[in-house]
N, CA, C and O atoms as CSV, one atom per row, in Angstrom:
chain,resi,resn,atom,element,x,y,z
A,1,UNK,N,N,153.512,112.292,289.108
A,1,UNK,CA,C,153.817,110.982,288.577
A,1,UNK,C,C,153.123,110.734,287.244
A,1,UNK,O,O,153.575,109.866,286.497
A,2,UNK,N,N,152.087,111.421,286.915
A,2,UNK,CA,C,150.820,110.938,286.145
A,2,UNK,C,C,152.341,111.340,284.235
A,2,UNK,O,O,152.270,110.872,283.098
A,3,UNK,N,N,153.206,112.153,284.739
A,3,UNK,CA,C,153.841,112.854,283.941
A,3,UNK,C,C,155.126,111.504,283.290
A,3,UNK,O,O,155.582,111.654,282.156
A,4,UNK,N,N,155.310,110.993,283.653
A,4,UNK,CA,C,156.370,109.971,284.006
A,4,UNK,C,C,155.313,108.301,283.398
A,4,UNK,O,O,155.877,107.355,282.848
A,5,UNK,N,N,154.028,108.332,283.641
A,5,UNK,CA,C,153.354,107.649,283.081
A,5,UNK,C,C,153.292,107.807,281.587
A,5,UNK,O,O,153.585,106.856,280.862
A,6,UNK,N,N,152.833,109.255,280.975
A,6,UNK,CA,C,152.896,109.689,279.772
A,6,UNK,C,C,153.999,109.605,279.181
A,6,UNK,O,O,153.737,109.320,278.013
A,7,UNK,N,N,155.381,109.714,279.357
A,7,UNK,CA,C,156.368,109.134,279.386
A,7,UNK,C,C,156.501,108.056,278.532
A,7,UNK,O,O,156.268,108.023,277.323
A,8,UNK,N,N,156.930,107.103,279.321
A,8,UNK,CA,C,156.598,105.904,279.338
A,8,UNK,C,C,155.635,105.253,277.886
A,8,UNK,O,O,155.961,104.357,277.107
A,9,UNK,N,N,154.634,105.922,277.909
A,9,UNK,CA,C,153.663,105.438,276.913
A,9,UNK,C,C,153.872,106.156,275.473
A,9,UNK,O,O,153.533,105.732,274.368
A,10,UNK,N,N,154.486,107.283,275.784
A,10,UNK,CA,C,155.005,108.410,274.565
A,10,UNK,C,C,156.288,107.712,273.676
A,10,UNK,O,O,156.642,107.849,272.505
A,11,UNK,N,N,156.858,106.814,274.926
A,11,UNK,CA,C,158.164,106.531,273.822
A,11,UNK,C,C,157.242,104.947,273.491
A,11,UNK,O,O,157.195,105.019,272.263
A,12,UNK,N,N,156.860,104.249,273.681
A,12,UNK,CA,C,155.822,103.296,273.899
A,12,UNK,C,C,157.044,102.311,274.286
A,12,UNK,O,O,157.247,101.387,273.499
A,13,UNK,N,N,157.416,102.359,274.794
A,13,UNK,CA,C,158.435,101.559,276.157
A,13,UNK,C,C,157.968,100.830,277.690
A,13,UNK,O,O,158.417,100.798,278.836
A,14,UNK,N,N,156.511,100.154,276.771
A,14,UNK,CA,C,155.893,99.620,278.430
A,14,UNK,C,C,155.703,97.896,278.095
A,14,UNK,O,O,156.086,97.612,276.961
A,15,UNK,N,N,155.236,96.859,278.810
A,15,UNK,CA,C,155.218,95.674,278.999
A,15,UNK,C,C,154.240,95.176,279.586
A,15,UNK,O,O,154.174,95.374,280.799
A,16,UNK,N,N,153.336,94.499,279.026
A,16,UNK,CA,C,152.183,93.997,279.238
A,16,UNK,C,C,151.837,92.301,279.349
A,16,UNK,O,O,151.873,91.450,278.460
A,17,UNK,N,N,151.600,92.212,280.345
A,17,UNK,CA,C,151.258,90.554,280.743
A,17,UNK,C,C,149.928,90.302,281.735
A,17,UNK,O,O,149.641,91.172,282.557
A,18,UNK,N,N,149.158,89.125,281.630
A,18,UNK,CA,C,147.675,88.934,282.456
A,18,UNK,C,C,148.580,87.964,283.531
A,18,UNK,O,O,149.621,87.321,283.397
A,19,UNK,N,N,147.931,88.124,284.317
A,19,UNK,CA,C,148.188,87.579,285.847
A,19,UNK,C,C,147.601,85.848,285.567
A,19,UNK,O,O,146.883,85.389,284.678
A,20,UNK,N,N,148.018,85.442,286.305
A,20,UNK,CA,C,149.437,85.430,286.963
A,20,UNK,C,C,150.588,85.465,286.378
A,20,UNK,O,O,150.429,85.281,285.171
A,21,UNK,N,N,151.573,85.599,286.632
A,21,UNK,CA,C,153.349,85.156,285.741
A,21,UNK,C,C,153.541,84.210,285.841
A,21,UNK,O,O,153.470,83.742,286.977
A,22,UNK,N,N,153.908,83.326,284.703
A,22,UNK,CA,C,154.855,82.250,284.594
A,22,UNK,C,C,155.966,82.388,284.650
A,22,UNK,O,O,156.489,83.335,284.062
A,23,UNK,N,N,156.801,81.370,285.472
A,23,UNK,CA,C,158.419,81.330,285.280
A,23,UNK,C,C,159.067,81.958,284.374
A,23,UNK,O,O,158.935,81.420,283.274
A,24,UNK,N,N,159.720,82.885,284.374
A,24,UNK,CA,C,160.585,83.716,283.596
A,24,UNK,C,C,159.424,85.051,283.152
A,24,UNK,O,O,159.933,86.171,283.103
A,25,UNK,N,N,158.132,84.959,282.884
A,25,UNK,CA,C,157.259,86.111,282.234
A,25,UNK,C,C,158.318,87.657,282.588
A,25,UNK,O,O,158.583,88.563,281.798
A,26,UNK,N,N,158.812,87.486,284.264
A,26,UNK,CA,C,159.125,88.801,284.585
A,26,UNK,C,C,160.500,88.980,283.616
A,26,UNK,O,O,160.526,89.872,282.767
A,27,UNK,N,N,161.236,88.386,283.741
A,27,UNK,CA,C,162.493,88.701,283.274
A,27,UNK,C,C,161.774,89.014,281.664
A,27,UNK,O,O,161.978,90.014,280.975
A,28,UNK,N,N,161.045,88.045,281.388
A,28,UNK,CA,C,161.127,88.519,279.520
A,28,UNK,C,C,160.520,89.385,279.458
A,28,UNK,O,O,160.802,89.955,278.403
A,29,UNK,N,N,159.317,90.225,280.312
A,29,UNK,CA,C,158.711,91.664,280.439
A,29,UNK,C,C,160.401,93.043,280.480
A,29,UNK,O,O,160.505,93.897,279.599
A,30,UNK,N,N,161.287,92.936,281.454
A,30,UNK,CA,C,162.394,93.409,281.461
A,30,UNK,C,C,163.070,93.798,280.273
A,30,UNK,O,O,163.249,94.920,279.801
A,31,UNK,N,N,163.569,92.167,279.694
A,31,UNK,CA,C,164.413,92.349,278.539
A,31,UNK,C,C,163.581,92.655,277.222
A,31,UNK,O,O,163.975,92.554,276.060
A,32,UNK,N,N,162.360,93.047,277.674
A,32,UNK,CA,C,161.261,93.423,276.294
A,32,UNK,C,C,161.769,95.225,275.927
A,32,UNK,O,O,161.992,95.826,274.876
A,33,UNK,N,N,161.789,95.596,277.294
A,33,UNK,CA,C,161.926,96.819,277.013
A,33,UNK,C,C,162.924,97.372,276.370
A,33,UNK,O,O,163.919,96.658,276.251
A,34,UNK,N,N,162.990,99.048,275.649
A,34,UNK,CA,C,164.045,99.666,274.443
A,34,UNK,C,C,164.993,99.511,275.945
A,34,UNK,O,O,165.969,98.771,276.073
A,35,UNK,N,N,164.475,100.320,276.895
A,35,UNK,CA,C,165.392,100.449,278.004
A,35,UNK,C,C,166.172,99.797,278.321
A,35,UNK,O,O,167.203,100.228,278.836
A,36,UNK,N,N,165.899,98.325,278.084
A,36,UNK,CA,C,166.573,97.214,279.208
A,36,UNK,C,C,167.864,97.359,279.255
A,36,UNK,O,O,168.383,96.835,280.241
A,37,UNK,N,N,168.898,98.142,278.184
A,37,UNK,CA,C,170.465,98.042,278.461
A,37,UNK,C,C,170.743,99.141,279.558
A,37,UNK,O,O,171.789,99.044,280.199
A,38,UNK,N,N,169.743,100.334,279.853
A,38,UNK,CA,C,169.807,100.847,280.764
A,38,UNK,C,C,169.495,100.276,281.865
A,38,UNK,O,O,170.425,100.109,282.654
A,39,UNK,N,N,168.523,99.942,282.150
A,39,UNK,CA,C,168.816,98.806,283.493
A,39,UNK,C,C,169.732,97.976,283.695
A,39,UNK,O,O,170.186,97.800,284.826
A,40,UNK,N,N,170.284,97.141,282.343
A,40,UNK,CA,C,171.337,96.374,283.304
A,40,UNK,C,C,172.535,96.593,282.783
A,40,UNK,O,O,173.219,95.826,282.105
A,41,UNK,N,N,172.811,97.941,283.216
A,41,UNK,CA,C,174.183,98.335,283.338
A,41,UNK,C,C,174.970,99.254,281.768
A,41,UNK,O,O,175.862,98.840,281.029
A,42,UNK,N,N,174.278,100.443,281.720
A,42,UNK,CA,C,175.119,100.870,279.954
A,42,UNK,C,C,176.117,101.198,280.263
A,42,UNK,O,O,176.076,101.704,281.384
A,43,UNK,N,N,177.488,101.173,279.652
A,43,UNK,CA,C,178.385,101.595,279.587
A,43,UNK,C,C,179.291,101.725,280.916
A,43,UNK,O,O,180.445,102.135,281.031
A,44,UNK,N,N,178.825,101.475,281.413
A,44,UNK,CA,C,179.750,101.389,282.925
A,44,UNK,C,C,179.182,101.890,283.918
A,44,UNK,O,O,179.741,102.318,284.928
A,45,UNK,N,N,177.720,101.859,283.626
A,45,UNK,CA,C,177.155,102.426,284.234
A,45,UNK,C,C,176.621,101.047,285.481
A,45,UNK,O,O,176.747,99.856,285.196
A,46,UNK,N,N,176.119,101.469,286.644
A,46,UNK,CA,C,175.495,99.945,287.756
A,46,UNK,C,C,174.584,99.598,286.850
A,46,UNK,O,O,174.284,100.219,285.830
A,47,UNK,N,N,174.279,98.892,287.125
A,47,UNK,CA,C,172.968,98.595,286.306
A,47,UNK,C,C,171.903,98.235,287.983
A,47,UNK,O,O,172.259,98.129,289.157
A,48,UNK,N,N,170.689,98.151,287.382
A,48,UNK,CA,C,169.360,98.004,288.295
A,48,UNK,C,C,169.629,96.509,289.220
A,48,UNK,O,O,170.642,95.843,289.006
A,49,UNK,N,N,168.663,96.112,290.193
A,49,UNK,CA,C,168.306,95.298,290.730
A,49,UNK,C,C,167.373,94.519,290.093
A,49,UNK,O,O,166.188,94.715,290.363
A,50,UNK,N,N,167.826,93.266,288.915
A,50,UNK,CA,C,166.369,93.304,288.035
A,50,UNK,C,C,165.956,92.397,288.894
A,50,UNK,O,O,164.726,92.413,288.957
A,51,UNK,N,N,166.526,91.471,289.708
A,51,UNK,CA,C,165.612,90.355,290.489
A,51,UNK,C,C,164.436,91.078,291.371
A,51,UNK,O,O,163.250,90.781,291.510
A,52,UNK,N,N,165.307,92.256,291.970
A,52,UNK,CA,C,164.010,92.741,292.902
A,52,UNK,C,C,162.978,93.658,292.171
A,52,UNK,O,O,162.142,94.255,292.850
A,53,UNK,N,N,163.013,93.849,290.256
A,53,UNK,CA,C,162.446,94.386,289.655
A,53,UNK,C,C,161.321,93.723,289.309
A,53,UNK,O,O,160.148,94.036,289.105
A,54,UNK,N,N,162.050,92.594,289.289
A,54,UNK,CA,C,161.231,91.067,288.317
A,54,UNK,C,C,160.374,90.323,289.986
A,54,UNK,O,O,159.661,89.320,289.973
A,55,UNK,N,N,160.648,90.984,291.005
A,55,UNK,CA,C,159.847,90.292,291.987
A,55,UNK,C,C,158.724,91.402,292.253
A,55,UNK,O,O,157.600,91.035,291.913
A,56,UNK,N,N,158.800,92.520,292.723
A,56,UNK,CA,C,157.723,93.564,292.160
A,56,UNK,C,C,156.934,93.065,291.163
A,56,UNK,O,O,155.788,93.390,291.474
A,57,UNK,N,N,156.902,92.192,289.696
A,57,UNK,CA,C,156.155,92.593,288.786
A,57,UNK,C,C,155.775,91.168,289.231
A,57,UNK,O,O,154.608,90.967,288.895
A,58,UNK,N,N,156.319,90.075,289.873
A,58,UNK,CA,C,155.441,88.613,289.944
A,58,UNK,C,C,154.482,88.893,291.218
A,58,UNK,O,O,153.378,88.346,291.222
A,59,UNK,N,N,154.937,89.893,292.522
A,59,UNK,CA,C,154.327,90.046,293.518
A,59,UNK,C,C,152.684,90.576,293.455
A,59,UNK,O,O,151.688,90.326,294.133
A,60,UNK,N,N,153.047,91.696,291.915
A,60,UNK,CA,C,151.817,92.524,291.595
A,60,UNK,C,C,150.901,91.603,290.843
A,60,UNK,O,O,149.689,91.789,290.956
A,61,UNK,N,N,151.316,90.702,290.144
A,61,UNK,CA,C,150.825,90.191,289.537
A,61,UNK,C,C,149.869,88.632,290.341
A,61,UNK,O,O,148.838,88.091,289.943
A,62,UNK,N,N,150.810,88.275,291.648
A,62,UNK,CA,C,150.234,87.240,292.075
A,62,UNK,C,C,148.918,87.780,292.724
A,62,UNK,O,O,147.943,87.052,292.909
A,63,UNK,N,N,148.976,89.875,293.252
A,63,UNK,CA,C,148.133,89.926,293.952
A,63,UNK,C,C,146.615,90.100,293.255
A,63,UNK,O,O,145.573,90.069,293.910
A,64,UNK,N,N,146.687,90.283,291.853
A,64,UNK,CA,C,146.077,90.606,290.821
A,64,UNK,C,C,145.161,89.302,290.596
A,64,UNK,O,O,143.935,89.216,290.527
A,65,UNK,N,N,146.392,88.088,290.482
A,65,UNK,CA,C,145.546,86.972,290.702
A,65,UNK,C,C,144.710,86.432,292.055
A,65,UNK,O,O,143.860,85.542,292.022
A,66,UNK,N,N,144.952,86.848,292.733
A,66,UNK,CA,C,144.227,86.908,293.689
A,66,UNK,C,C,142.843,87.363,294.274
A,66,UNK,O,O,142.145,87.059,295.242
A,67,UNK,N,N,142.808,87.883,293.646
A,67,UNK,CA,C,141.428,89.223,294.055
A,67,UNK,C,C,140.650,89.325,292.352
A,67,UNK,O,O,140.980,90.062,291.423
A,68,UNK,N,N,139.789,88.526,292.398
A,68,UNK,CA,C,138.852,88.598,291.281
A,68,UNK,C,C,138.124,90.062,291.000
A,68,UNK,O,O,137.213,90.239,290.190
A,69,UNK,N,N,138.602,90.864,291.672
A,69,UNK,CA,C,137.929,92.301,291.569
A,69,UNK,C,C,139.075,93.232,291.259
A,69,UNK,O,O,139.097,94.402,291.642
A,70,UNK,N,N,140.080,92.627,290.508
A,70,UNK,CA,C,141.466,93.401,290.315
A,70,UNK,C,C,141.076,92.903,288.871
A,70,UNK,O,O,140.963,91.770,288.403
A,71,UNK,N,N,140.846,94.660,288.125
A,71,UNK,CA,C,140.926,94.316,286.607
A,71,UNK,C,C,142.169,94.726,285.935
A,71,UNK,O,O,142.374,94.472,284.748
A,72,UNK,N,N,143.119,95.454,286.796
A,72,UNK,CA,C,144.322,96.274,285.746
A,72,UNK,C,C,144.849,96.867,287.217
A,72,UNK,O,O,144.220,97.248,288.204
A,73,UNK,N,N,146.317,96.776,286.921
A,73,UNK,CA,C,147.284,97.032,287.927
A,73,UNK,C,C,148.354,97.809,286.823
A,73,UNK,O,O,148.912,97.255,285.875
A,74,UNK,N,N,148.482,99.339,287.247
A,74,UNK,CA,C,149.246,100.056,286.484
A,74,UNK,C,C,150.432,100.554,287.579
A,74,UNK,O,O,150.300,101.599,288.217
A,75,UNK,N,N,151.490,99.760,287.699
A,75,UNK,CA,C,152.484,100.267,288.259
A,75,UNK,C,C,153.924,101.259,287.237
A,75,UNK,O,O,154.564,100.716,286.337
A,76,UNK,N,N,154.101,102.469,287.604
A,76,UNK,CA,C,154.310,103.370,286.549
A,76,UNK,C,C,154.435,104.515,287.370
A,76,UNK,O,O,153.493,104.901,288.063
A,77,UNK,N,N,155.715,105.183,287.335
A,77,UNK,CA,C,156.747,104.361,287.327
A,77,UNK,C,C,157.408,103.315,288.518
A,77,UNK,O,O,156.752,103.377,289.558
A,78,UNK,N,N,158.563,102.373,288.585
A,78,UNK,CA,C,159.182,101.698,288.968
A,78,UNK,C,C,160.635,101.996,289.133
A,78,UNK,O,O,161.425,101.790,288.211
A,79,UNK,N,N,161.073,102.568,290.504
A,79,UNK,CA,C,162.003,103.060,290.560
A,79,UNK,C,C,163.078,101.615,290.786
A,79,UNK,O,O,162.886,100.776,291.666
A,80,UNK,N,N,164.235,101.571,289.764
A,80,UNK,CA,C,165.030,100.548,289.815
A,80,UNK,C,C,166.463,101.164,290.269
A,80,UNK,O,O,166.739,102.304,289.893
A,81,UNK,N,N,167.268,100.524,290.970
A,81,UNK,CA,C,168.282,101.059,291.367
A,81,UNK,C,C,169.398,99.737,291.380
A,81,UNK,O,O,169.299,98.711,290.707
A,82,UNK,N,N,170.308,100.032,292.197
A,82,UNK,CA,C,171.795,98.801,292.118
A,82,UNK,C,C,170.995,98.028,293.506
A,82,UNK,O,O,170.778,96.818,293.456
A,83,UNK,N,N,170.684,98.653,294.439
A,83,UNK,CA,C,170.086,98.084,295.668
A,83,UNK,C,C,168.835,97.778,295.809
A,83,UNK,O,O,168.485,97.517,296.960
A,84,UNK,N,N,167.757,97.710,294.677
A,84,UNK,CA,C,166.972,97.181,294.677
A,84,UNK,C,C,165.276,97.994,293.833
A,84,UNK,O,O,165.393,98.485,292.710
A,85,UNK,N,N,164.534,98.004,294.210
A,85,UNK,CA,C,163.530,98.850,293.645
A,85,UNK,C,C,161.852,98.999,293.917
A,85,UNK,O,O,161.124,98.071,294.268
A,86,UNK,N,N,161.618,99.771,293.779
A,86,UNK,CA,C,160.388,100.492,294.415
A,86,UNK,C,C,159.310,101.231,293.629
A,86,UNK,O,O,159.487,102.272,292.997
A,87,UNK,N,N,157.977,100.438,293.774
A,87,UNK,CA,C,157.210,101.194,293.220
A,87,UNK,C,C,156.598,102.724,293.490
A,87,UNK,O,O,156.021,103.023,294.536
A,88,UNK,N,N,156.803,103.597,292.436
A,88,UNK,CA,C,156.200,105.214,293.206
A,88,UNK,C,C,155.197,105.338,293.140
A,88,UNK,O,O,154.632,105.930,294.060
A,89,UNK,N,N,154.396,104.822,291.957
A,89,UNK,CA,C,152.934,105.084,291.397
A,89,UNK,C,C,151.940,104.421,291.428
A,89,UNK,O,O,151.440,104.767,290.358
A,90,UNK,N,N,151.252,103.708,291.856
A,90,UNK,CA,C,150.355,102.407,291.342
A,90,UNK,C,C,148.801,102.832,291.215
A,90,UNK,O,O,148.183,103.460,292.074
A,91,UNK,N,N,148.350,102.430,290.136
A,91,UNK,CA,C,146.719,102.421,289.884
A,91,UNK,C,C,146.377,101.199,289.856
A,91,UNK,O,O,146.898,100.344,289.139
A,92,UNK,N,N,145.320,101.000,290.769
A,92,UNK,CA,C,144.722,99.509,290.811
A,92,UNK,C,C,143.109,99.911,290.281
A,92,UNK,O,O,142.413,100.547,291.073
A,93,UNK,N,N,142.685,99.629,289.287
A,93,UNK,CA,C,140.972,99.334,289.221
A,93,UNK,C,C,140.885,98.269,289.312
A,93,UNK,O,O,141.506,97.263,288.965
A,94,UNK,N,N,139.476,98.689,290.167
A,94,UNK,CA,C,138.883,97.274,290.519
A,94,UNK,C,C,137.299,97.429,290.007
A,94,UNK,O,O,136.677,98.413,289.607
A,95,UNK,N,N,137.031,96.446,290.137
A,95,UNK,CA,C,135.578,95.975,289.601
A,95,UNK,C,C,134.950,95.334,291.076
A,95,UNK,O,O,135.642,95.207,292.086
A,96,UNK,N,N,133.116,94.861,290.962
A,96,UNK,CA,C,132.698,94.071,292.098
A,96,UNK,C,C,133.520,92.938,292.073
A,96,UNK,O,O,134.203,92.720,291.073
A,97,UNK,N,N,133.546,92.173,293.058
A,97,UNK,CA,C,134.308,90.531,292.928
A,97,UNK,C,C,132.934,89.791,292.122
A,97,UNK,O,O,131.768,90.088,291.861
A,98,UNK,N,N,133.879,88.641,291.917
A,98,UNK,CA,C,133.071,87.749,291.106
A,98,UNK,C,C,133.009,86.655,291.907
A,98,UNK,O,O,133.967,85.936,292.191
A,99,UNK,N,N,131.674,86.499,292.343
A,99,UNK,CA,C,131.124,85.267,293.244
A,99,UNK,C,C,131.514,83.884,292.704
A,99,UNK,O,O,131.081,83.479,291.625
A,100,UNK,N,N,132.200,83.294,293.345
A,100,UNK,CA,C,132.961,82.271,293.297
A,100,UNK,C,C,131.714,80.918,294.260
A,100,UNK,O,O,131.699,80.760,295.481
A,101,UNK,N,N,130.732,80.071,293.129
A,101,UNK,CA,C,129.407,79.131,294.136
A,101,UNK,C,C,130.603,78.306,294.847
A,101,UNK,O,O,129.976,77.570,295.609
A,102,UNK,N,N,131.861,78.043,295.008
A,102,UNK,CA,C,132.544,77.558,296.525
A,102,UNK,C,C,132.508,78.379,297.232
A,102,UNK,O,O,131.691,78.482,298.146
A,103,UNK,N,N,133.311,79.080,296.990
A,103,UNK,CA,C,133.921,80.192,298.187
A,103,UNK,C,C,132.634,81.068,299.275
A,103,UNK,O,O,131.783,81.813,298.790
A,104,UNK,N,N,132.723,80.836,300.435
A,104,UNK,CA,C,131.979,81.624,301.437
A,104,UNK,C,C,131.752,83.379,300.967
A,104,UNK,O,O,132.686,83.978,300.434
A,105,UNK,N,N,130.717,83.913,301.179
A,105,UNK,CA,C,130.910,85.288,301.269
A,105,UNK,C,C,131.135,85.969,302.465
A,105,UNK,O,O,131.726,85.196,303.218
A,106,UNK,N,N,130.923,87.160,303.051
A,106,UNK,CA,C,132.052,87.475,303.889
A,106,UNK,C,C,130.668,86.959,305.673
A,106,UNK,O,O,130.832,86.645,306.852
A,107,UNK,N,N,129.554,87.172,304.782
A,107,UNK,CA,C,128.226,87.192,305.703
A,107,UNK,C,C,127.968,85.760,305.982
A,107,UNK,O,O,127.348,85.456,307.001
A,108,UNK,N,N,128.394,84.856,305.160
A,108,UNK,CA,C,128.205,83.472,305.443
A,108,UNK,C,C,129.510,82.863,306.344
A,108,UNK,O,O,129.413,81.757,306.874
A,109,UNK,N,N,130.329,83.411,306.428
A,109,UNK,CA,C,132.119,83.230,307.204
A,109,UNK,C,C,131.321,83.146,308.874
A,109,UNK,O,O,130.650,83.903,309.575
A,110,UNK,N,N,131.830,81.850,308.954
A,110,UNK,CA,C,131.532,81.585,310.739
A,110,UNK,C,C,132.509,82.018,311.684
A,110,UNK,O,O,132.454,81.789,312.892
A,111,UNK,N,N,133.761,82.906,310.858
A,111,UNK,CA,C,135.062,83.884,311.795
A,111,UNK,C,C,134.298,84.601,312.990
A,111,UNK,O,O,134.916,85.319,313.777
């Protein structure tokens, strides 16, 4: 996969946004790309599932916002198809979390 990443970055055909997504971020990440007429549909060709493309990239992104110890979420590649789509690759670094003076830690949790 790591090959398909290089790819990607060789033609410099990638899309970059900080967590969380705003309304539409995914779709305009999509139509950013050289690719995008290949996804939705060249020449008579199907074109991709971009909703379930564009829900992958808000899903990754909500989980990103989520977890204060999520510094970079490299999903790469993203297999898109007519029926929908699937991530093959994902690199998540993470960092320690960042102590939040509300939030319980896991030793103070009365669960």
């Amino acid at each position: 996969m790591r090959g398909r990443r290089r790819q990607a970055e060789l033609i410099d055909d990638v899309a970059v946004r900080l967590a969380p997504l705003e309304t539409g971020d995914a779709d305009e990440m999509l139509r950013s790309l050289r690719l995008f007429p290949v996804l939705a549909g060249y020449r008579g060709a199907p074109g991709a599932d971009l909703r379930a493309v564009a829900d992958v990239l808000q899903r990754l992104a909500a989980m990103a916002a989520a977890h204060s110890e999520i510094r970079e979420v490299d999903a790469n590649p993203v297999l898109a198809h007519p029926d929908g789509a699937v991530i093959l690759d994902l690199r998540v670094r993470i960092a320690p979390a960042v102590r939040r003076p509300w939030a319980p830690s896991v030793q103070e949790s009365t669960c």
